[in-house]
N, C-alpha and C positions, 0 to 999 in steps of 0.2 A: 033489467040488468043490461040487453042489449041498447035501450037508450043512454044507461047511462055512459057506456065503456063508448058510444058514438061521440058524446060530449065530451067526456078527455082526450080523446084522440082528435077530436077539431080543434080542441083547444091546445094541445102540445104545438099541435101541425100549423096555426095561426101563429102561436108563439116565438117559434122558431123559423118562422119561414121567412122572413128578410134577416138571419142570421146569416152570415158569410160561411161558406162553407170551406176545406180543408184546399181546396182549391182558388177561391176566393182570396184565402190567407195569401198564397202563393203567388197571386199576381199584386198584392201588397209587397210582400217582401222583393218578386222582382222590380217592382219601382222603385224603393228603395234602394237597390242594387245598379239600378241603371241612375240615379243621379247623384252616385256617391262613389267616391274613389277604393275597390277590391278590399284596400290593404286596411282602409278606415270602417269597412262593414265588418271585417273578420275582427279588427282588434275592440270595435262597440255593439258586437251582435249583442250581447248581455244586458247591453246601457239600452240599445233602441230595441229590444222586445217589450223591454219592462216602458220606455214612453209614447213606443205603439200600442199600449193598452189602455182600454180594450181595442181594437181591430176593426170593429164592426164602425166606429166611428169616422173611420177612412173612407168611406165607402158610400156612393151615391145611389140615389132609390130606384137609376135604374142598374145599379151593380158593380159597376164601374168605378174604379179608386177616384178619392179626390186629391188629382194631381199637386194643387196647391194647398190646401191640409195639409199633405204631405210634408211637403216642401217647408211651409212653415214650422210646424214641428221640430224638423230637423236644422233648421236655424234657431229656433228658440231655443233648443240643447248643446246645440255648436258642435254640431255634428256635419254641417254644411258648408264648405269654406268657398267664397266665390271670390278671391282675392287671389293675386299670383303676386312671385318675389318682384317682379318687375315688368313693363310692357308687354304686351305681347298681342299678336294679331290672332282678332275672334271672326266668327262667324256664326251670325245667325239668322236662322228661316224660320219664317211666318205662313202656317198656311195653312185657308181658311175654303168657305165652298162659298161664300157670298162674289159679290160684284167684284173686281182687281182694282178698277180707280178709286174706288170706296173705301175698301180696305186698305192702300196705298195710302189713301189722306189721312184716315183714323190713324196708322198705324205711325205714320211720317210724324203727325202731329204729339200723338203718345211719348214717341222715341226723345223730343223736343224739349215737350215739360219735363222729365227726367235728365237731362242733361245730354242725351247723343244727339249732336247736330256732324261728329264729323265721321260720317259714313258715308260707303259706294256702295249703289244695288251690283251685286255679284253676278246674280240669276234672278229670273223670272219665267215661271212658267205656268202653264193654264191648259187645264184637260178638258173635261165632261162633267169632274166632279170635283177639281179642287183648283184653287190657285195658290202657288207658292211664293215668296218673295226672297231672298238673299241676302242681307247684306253685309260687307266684310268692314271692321274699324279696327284702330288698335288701343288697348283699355287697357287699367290695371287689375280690372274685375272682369268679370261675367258680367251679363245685364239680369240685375234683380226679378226675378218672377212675380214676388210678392208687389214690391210696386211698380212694378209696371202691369198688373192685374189690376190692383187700384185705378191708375192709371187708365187701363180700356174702362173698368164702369162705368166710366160718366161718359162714354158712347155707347154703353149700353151693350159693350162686348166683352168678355171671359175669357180666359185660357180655362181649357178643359183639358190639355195633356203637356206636357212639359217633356221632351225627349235628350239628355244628354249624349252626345254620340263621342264626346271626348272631353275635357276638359276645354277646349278653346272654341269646340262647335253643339251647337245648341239648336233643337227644333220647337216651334211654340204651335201648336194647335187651336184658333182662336174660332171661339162660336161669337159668329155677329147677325146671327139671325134679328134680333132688334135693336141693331146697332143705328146712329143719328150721329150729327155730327154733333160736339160741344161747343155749341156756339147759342150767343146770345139772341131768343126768339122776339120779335119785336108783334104789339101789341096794340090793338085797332083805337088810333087817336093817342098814344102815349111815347112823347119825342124821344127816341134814343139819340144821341152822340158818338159818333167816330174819330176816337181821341188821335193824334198824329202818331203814325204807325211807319216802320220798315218794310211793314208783310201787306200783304192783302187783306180785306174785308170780308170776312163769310158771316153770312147770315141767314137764320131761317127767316122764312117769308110764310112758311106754309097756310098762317092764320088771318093775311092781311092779301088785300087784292093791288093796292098801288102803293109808292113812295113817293112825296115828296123830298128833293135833299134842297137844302139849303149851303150855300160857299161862299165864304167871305171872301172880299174884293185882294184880301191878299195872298188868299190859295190862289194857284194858275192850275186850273185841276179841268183836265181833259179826260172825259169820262171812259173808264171802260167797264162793261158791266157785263158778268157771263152767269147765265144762269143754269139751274141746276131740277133734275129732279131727285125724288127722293133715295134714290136708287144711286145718286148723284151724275148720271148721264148728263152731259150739256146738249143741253135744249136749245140755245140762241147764244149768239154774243153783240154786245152794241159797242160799237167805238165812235167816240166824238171829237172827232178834231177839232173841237175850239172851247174855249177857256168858257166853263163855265161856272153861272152861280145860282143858278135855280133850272132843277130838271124834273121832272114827275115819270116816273118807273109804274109802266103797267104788268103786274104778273101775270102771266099766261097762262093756260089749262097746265096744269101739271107740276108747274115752279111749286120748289120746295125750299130749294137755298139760292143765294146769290150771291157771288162774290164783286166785289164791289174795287176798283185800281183806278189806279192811272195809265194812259196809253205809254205816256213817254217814262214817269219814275217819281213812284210816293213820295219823293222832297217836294214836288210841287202843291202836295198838302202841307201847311204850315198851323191853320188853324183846325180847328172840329169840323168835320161835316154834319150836316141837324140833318136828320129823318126825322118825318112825319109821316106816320104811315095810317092808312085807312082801307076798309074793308067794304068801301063803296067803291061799286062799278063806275070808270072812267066816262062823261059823257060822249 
């Protein structure tokens, strides 16, 4: 009898014990409360219990809400409004415990493919254990959590809390513990092309040991190449004052990425730059 009353009681106790408990529920409902406007939680408490069910699927396996579950949800019911009557000046903060130039590029880059290019860093700051970033624009929205979450996976970063502090300021908590940049990695003996660009060149290197670039006689392309590690620390920079059309790039202990310009201004590329890239040591 005592083994068996030992078996239902492990088995309740297994059963229920990644259930959310009474408390649990509560730090769900205040996240829901924090990225929703007072007056629209009291008049759809009824609507969003019943599409917060069940509860338990909010919630991550180490206990902690899933901010953008969340979020989603209460956009899929329109419950969520990130739109205002007209302009108005936002702010929002990023802030991560990884590298700050790191997280600046993923993040600058992210902001980009989504449409904000006309933003000012506000603040920036950096302790022991986090770094923050700032930045203030004027929108007729909010910035979308759900895609610009989309947006960090393909660097291989998360938002894991989403903090509303008002309708027009917003804080993003972003995990990039395996974050990379999204850029195309180039492959031993397999020519990539660098199509005629505004921006700069980033590339991962990580798999190849030298480049060959190839430049046609009608680029005027004066090299400048800074390299990267994976951490995205610059490592070296090379600048070549003179017009060139054939260069071979050695990567060094560490190089991970490498950003690839011009000294004077990328209209001086006109046609493709050819990589050749190889995983043999330079003689």
């Amino acid at each position: 009898m005592v083994k068996i009353f030992l078996f239902f009681a492990l088995f309740f106790s297994l059963s229920y014990a990644d259930k959310p408990t009474a408390v649990d529920n509560e730090l769900l409902i205040k996240k829901i409360k924090n990225l929703i406007n007072p007056s629209t939680f009291t008049k759809d408490k009824a609507y969003i219990d019943v599409i917060f069910s069940p509860k338990e699927d909010y919630f991550r396996s180490d206990g902690s809400v899933n901010t953008i579950k969340v979020i989603q949800t209460l956009k899929d019911n329109g419950v969520l409004n990130l739109f205002f009557k007209k302009p108005r000046d936002i702010s929002v903060t990023f802030k991560t415990g990884g590298e700050p130039q790191f997280f600046v590029k993923i993040m600058s880059d992210s902001l980009q493919n989504i449409g904000y290019y006309r933003y000012v860093t506000s603040e920036s700051k950096l302790s022991e254990s986090e770094f923050s970033w700032k930045i203030s624009l004027t929108s007729e929205y909010a910035a979308d959590p759900i895609i610009l979450n989309q947006e960090l996976k393909k660097s291989k970063c998360e938002i894991v809390d989403v903090i509303r502090e008002n309708e027009t300021d917003w804080v993003y908590v972003i995990d990039m513990k395996n974050a990379k940049l999204d850029v195309s990695v180039l492959e031993d003996a397999k020519e990539f092309r660098l199509k005629r660009s505004l921006y700069s060149y980033w590339i991962d290197v990580s798999k190849i040991n030298n480049i060959h670039i190839s430049s046609s006689a009608r680029n005027d392309w004066y090299p400048y190449i800074a390299y990267y590690d994976k951490s995205l620390r610059l490592l070296k920079v090379t600048k070549i004052d003179t017009k060139k059309t054939n260069l071979t790039l050695e990567m060094g202990s560490g190089t991970h990425y490498i950003k690839i310009s011009d000294i004077y201004t990328l209209k001086n590329i006109k046609d493709d730059l050819v990589l050749m890239p190889t995983t043999k040591k330079s003689d």
